[in-house]
Biopython code that builds the backbone (N, CA, C, O; Angstrom):
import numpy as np
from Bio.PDB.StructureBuilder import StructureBuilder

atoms = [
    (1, "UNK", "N", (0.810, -1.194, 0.000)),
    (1, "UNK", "CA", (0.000, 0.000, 0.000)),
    (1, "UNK", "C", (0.849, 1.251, 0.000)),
    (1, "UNK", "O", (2.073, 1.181, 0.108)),
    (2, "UNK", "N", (0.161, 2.466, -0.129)),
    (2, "UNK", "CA", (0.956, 3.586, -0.286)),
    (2, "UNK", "C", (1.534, 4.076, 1.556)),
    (2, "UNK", "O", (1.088, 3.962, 2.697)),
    (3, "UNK", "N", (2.412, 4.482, 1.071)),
    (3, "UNK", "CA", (3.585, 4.743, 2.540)),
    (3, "UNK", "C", (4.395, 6.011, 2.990)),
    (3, "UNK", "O", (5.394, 6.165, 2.286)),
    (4, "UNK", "N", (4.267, 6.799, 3.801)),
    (4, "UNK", "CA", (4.586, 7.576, 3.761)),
    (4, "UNK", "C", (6.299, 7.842, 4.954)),
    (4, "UNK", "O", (6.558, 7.333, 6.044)),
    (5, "UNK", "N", (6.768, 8.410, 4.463)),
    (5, "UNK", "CA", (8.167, 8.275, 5.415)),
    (5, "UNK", "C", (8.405, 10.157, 5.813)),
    (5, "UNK", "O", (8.043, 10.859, 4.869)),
    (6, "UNK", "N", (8.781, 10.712, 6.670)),
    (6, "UNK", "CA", (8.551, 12.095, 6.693)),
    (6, "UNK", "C", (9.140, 12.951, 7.897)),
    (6, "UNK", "O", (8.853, 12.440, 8.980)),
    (7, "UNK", "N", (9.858, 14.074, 7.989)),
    (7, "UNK", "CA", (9.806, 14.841, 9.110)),
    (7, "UNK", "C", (9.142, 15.880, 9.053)),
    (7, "UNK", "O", (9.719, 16.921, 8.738)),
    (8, "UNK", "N", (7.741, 15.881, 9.344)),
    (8, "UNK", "CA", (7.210, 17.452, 9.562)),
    (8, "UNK", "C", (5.449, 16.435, 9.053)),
    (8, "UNK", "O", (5.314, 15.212, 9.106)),
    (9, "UNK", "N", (4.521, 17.320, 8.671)),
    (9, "UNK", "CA", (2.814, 17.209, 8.431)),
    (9, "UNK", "C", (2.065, 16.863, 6.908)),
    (9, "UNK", "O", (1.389, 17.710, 6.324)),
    (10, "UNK", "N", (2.275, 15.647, 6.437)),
    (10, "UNK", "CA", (1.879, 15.662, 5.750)),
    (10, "UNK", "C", (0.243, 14.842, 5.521)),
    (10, "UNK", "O", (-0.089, 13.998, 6.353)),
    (11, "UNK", "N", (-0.692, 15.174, 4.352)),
    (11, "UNK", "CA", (-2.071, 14.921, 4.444)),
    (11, "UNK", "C", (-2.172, 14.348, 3.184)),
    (11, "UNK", "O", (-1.486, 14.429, 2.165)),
    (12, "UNK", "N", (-3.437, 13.599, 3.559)),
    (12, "UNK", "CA", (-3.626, 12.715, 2.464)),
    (12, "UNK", "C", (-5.045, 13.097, 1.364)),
    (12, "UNK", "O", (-6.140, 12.735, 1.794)),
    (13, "UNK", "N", (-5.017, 13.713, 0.172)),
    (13, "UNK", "CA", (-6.263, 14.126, -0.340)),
    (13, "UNK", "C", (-7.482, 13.325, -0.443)),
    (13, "UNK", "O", (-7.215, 12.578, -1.384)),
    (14, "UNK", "N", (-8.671, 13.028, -0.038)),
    (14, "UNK", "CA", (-9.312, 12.175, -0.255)),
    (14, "UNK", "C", (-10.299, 12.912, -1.447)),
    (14, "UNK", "O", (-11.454, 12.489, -1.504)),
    (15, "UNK", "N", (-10.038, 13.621, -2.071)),
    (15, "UNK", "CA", (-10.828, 14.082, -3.192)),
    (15, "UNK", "C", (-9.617, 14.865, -3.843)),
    (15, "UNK", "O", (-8.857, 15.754, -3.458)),
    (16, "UNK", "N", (-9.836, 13.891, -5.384)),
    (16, "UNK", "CA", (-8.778, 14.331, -6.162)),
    (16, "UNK", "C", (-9.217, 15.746, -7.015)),
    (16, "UNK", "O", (-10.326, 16.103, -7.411)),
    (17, "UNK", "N", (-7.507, 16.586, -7.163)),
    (17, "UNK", "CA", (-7.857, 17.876, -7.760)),
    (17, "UNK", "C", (-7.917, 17.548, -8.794)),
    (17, "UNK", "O", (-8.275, 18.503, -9.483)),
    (18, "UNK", "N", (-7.732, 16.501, -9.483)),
    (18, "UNK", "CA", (-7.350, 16.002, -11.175)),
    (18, "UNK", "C", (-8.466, 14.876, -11.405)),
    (18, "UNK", "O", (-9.374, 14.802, -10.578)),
    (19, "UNK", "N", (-8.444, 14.216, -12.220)),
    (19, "UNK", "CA", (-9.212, 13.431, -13.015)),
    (19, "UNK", "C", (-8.165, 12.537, -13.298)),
    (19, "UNK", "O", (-7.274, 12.888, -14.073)),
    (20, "UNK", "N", (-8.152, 10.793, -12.468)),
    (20, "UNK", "CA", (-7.046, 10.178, -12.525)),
    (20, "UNK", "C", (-6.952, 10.127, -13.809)),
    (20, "UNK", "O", (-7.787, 10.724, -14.488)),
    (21, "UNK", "N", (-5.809, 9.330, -14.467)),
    (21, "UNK", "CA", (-5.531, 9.215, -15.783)),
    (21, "UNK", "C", (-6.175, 7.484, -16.376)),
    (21, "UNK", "O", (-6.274, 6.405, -15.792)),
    (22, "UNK", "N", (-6.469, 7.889, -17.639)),
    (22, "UNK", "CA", (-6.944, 6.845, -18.264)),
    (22, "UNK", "C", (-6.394, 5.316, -17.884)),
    (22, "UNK", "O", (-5.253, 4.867, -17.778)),
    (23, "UNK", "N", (-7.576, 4.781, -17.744)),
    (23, "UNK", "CA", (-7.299, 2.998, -17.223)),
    (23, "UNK", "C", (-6.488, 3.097, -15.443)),
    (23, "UNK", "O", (-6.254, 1.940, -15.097)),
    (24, "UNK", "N", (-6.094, 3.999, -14.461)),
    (24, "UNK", "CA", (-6.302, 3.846, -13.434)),
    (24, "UNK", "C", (-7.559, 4.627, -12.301)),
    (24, "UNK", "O", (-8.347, 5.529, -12.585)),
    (25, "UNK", "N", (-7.384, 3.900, -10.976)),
    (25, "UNK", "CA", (-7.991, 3.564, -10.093)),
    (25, "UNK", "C", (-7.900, 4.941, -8.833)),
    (25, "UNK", "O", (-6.734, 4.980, -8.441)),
    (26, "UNK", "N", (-8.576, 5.798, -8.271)),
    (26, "UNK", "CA", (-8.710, 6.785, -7.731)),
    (26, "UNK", "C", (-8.829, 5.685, -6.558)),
    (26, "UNK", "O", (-9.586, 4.730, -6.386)),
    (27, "UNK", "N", (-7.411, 6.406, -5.586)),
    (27, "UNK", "CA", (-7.195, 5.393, -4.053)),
    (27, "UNK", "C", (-8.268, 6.639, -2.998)),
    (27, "UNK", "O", (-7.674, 7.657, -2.644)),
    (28, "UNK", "N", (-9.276, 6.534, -2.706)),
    (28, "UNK", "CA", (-9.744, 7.559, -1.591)),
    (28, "UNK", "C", (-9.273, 6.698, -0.264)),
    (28, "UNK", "O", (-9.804, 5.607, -0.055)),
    (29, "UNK", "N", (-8.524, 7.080, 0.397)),
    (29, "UNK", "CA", (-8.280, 6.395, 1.702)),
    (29, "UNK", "C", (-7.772, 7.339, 2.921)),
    (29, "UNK", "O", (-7.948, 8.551, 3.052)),
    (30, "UNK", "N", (-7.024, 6.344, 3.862)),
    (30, "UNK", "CA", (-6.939, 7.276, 5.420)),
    (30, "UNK", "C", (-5.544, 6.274, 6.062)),
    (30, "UNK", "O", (-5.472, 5.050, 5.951)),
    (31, "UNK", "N", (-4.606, 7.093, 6.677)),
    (31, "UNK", "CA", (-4.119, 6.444, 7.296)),
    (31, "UNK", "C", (-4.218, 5.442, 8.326)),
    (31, "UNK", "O", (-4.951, 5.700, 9.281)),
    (32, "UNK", "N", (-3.269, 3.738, 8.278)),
    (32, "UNK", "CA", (-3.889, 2.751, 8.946)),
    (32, "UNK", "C", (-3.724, 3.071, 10.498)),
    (32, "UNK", "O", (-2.830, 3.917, 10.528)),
    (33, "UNK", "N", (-4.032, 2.882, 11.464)),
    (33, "UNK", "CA", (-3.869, 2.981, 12.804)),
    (33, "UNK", "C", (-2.721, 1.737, 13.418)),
    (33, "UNK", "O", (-1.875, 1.765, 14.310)),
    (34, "UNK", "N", (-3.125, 0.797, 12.562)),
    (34, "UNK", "CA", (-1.737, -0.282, 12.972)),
    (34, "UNK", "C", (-0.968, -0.688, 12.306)),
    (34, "UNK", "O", (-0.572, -1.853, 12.341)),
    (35, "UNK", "N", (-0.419, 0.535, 11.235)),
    (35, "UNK", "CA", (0.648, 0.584, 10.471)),
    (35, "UNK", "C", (1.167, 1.389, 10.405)),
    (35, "UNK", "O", (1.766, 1.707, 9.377)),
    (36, "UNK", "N", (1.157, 2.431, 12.049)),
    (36, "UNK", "CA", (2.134, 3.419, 11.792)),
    (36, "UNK", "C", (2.909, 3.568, 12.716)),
    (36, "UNK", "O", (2.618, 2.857, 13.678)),
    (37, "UNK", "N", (3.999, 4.343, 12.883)),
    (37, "UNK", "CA", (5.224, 4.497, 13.598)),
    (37, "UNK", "C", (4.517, 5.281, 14.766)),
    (37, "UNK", "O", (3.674, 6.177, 14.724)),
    (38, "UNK", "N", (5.259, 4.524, 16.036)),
    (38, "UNK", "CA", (4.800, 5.249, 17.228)),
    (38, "UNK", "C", (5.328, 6.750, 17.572)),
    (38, "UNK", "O", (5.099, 7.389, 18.599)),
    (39, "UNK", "N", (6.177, 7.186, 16.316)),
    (39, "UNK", "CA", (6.770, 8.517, 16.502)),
    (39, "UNK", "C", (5.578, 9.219, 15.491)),
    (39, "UNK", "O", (5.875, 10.386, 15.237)),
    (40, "UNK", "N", (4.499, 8.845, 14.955)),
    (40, "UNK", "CA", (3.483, 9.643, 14.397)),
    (40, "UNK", "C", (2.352, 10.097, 14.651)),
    (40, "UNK", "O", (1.646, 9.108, 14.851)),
    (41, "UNK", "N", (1.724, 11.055, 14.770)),
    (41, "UNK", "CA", (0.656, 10.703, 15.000)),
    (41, "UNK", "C", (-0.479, 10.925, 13.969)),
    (41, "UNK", "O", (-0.093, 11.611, 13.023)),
    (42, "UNK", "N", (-2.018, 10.459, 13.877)),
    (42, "UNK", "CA", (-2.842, 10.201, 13.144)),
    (42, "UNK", "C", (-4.194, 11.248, 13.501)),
    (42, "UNK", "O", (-5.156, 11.113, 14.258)),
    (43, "UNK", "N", (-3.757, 12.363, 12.553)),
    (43, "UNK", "CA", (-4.911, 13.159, 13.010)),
    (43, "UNK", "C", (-6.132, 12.459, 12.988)),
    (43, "UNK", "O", (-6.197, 11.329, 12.503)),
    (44, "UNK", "N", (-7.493, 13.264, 13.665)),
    (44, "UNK", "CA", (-8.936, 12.755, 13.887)),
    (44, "UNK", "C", (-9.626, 12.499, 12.516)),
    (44, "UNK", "O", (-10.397, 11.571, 12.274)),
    (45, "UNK", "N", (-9.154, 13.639, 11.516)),
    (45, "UNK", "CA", (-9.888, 13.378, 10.344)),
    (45, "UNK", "C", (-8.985, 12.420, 9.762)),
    (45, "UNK", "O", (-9.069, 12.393, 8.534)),
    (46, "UNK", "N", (-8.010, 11.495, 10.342)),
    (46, "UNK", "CA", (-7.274, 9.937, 9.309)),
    (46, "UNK", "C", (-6.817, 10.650, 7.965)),
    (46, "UNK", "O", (-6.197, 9.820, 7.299)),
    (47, "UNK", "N", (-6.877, 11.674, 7.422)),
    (47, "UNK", "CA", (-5.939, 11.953, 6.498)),
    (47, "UNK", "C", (-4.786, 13.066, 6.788)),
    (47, "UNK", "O", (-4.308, 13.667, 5.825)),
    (48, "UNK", "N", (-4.312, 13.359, 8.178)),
    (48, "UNK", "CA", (-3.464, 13.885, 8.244)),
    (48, "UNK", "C", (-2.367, 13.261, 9.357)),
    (48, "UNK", "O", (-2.937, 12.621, 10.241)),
    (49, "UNK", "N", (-0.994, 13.320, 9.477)),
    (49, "UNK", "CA", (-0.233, 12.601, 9.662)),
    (49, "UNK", "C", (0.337, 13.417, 10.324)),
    (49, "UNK", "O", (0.496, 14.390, 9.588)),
    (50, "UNK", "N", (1.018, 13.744, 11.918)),
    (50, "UNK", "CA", (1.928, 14.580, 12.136)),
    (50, "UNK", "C", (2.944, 14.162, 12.850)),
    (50, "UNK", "O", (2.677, 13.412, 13.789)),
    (51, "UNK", "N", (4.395, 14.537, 12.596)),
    (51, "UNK", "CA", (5.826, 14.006, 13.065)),
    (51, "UNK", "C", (5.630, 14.496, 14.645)),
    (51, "UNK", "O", (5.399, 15.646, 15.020)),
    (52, "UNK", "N", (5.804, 13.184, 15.550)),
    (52, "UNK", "CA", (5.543, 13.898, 16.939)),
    (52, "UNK", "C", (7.629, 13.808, 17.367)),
    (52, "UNK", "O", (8.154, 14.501, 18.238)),
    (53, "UNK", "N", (8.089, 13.191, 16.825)),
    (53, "UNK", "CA", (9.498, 12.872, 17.186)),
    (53, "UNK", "C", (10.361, 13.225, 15.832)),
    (53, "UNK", "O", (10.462, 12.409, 14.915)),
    (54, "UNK", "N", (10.957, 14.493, 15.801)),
    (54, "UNK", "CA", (11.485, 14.536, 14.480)),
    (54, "UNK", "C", (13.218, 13.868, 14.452)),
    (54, "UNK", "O", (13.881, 14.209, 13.472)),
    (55, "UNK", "N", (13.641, 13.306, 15.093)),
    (55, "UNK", "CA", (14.824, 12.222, 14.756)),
    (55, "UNK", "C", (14.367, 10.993, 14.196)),
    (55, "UNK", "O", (13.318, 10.468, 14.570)),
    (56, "UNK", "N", (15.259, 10.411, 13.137)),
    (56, "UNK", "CA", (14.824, 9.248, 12.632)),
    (56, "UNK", "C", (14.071, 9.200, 12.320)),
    (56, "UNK", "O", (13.176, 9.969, 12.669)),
    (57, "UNK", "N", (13.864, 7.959, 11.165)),
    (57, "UNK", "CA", (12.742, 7.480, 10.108)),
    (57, "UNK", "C", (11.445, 7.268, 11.150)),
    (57, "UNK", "O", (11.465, 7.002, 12.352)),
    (58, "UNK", "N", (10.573, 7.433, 10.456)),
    (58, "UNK", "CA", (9.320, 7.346, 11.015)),
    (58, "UNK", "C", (8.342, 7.227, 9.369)),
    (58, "UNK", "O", (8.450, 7.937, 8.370)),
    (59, "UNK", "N", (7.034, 5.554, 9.741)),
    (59, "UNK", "CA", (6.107, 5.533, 8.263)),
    (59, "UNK", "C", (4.883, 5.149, 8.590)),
    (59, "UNK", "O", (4.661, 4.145, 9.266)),
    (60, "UNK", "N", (3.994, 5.923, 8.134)),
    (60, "UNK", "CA", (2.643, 5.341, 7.951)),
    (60, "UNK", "C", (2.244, 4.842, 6.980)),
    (60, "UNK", "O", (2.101, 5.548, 5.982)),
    (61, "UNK", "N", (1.964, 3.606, 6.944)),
    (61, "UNK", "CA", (1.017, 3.140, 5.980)),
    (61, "UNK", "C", (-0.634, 3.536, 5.681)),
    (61, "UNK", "O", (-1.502, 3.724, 6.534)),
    (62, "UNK", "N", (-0.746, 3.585, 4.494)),
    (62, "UNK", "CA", (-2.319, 3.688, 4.248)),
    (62, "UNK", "C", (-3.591, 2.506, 4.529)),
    (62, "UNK", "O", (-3.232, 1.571, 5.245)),
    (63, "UNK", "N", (-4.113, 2.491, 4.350)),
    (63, "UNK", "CA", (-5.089, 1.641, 4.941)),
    (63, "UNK", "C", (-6.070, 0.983, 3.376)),
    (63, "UNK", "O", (-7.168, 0.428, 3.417)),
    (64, "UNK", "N", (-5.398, 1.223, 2.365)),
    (64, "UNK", "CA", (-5.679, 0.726, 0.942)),
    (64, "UNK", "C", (-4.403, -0.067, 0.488)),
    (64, "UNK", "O", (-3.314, 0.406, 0.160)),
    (65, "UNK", "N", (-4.884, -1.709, 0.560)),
    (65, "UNK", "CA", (-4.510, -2.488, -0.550)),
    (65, "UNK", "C", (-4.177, -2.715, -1.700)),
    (65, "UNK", "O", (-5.056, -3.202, -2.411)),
    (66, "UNK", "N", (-2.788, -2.457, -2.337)),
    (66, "UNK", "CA", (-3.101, -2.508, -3.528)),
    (66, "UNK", "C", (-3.252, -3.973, -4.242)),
    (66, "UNK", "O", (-2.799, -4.800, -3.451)),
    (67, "UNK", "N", (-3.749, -4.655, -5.524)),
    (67, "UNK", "CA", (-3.480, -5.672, -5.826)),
    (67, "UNK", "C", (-2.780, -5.821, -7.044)),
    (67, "UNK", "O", (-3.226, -5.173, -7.991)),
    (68, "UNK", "N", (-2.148, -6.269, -7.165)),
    (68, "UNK", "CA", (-1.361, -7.000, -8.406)),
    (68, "UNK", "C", (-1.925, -6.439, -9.379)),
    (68, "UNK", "O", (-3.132, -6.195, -9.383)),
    (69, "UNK", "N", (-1.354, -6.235, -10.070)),
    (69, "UNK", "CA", (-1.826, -5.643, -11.794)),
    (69, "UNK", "C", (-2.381, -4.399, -12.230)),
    (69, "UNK", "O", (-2.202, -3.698, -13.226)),
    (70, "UNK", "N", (-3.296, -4.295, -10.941)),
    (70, "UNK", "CA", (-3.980, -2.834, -11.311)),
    (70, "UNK", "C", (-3.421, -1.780, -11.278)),
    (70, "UNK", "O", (-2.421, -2.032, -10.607)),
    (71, "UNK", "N", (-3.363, -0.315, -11.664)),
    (71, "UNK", "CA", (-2.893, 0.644, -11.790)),
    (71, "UNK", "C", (-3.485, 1.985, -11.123)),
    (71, "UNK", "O", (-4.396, 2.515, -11.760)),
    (72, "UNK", "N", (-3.103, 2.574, -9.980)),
    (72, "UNK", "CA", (-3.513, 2.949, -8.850)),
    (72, "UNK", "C", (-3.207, 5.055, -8.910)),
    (72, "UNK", "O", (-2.137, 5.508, -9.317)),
    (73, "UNK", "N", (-3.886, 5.591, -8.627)),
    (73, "UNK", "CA", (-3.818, 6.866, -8.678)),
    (73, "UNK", "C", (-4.202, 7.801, -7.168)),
    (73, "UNK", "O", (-5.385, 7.833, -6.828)),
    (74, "UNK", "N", (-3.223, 8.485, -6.371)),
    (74, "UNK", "CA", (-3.628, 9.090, -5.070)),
    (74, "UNK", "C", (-3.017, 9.900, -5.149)),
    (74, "UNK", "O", (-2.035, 9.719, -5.869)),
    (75, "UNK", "N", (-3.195, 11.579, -4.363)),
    (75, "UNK", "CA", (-2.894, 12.559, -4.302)),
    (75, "UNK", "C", (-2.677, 12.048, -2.548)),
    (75, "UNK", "O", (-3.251, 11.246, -1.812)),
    (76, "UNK", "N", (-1.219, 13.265, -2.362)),
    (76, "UNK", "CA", (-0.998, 13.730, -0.846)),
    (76, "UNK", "C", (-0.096, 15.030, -1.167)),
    (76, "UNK", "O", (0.705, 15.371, -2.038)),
    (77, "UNK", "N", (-0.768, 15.675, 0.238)),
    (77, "UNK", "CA", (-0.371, 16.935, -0.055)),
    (77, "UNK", "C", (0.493, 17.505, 1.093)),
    (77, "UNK", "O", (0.188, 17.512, 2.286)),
    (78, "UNK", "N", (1.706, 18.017, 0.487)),
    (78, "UNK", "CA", (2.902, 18.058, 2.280)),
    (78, "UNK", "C", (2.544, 19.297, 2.797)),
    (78, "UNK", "O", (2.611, 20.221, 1.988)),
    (79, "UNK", "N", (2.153, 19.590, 4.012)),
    (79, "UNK", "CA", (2.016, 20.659, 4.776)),
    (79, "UNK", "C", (2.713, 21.481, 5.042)),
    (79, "UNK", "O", (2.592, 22.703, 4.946)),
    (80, "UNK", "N", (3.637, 20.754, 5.460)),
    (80, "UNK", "CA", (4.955, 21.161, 6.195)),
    (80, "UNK", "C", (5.896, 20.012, 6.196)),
    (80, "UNK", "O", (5.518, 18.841, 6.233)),
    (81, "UNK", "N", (7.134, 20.390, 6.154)),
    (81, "UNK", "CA", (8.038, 20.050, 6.861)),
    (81, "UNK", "C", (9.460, 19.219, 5.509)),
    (81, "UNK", "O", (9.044, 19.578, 4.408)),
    (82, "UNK", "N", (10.652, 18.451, 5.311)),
    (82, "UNK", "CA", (11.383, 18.074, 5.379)),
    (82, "UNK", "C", (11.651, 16.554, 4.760)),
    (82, "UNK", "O", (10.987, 15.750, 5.414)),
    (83, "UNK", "N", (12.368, 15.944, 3.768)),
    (83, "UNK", "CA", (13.016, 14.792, 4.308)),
    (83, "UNK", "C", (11.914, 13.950, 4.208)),
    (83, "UNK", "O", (11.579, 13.207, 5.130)),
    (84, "UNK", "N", (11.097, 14.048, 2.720)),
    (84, "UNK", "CA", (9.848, 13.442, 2.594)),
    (84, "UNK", "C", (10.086, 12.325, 1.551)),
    (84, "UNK", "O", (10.646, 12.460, 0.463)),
    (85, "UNK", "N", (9.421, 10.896, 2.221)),
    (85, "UNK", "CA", (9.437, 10.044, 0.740)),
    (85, "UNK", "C", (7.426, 9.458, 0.757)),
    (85, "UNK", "O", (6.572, 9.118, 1.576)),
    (86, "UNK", "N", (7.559, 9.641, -0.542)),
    (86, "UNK", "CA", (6.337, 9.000, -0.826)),
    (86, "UNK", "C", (6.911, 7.820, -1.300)),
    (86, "UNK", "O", (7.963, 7.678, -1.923)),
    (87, "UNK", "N", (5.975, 6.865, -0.874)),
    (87, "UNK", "CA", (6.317, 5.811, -1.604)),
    (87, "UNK", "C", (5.274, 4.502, -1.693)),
    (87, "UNK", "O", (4.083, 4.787, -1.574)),
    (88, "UNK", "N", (5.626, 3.055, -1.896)),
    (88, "UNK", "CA", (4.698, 1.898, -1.851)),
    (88, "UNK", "C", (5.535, 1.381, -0.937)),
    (88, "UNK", "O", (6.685, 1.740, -0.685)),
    (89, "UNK", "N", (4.630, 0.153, -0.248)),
    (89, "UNK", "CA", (5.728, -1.318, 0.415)),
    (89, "UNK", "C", (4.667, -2.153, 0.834)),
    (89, "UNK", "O", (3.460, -1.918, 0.895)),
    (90, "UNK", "N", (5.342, -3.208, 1.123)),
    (90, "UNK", "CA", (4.379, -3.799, 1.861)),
    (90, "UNK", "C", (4.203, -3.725, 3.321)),
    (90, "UNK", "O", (4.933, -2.960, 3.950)),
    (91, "UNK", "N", (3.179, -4.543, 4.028)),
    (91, "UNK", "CA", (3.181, -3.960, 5.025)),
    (91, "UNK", "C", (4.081, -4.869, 6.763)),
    (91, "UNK", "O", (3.784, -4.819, 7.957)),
    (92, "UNK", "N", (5.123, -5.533, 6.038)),
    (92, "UNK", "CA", (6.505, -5.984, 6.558)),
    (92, "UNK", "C", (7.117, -5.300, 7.075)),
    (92, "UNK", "O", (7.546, -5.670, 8.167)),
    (93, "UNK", "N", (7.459, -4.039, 6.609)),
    (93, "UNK", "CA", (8.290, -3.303, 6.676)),
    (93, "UNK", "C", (8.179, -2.412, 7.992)),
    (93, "UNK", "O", (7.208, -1.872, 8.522)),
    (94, "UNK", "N", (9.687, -2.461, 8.364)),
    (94, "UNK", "CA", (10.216, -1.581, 9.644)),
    (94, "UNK", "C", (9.537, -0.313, 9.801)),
    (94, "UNK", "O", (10.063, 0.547, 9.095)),
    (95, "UNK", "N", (8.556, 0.107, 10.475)),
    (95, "UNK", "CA", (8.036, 1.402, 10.359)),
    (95, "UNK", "C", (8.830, 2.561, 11.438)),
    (95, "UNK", "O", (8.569, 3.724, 11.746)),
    (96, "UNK", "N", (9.643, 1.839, 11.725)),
    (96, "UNK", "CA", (10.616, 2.929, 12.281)),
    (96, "UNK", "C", (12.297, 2.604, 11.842)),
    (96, "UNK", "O", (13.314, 2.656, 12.534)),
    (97, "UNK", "N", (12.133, 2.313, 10.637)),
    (97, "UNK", "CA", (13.242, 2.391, 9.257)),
    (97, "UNK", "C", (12.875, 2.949, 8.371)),
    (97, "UNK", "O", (11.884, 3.677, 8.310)),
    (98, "UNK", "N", (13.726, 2.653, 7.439)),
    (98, "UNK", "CA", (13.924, 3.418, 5.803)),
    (98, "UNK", "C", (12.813, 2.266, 5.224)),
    (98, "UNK", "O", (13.156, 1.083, 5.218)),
    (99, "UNK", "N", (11.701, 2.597, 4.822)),
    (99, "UNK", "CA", (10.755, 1.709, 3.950)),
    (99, "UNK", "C", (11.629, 1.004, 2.846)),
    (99, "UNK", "O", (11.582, -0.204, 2.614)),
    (100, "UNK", "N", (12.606, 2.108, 2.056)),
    (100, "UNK", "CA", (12.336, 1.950, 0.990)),
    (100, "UNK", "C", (13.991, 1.675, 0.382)),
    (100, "UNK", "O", (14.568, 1.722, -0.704)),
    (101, "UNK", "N", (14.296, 1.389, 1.706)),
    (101, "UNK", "CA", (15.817, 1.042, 1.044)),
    (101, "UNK", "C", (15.594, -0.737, 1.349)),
    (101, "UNK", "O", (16.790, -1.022, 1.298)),
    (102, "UNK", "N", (15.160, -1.580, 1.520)),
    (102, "UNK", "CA", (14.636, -2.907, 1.654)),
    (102, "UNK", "C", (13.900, -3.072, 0.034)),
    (102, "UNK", "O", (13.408, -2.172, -0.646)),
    (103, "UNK", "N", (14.020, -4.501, -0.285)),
    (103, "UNK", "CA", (12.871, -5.119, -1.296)),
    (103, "UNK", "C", (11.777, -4.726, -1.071)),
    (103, "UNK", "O", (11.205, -4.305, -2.077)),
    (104, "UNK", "N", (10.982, -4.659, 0.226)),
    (104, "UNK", "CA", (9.909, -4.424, 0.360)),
    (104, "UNK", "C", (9.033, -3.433, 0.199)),
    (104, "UNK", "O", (7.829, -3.507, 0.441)),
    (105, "UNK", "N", (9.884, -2.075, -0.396)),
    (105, "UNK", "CA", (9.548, -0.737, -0.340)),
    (105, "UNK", "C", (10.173, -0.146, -1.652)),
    (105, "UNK", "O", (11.122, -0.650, -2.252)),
    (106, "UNK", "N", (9.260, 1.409, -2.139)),
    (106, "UNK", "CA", (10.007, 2.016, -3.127)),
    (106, "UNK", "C", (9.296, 3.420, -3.265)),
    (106, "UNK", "O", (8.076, 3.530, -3.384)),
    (107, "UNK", "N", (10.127, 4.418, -3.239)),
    (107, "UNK", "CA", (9.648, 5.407, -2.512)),
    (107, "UNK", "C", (10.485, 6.925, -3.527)),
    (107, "UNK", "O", (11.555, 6.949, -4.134)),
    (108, "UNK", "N", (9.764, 7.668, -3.393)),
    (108, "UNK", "CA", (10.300, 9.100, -4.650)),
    (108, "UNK", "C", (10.834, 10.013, -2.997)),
    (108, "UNK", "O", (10.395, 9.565, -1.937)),
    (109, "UNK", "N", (11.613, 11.046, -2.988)),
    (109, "UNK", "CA", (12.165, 12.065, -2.206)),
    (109, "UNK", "C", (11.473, 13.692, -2.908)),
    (109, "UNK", "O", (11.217, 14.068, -4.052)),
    (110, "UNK", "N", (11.358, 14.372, -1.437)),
    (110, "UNK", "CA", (11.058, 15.730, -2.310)),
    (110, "UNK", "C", (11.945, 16.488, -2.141)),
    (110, "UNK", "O", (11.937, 17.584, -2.701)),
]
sb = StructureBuilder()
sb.init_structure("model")
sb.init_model(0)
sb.init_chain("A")
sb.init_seg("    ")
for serial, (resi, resn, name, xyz) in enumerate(atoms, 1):
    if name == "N":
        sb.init_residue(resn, " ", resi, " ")
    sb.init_atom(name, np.array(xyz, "f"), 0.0, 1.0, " ", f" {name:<3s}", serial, name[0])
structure = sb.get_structure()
């Protein structure tokens, strides 16, 4: 699922500004509650994410599945802050590591 790695506030759009692109899938979702780093926390409205410990990796996972084959489209939007990866993984992965330096993860920098 989609993964977020981060120092500082980032949110998750649940209504896209765009019109996904032809042949994919509009992800509306919320961050998972038991897929995230105990250095995060999970705002009330579940689409916002805030760094409560800014040393070290810290990831939330989303709470949308992706499956095999299909081709997947989500907006997030950074608030604030630093030292941001968007990315995918599964949900194996060290959430108080680097997602995306493992097989299990793969992730863009801003």
């Amino acid at each position: 699922g989609i993964n977020a790695e981060y120092m500082g506030q980032i949110m998750v759009t649940n209504q896209a500004t765009y019109f996904p692109p032809s042949g994919y899938i509009w992800v509306p979702m919320q961050w998972s509650k038991t897929y995230t780093s105990n250095k995060i926390e999970i705002e009330s409205d579940g689409v916002t994410i805030v760094s409560k410990d800014g040393g070290g990796f810290k990831s939330s996972l989303a709470d949308f599945a992706f499956s095999p084959v299909q081709k997947y489209y989500y907006e997030l939007r950074i608030v604030t802050g630093s030292l941001i990866k968007i990315g995918v993984s599964r949900k194996e992965v060290d959430l108080n590591n680097a997602f995306s330096v493992t097989e299990s993860g793969w992730a863009i920098y801003n």
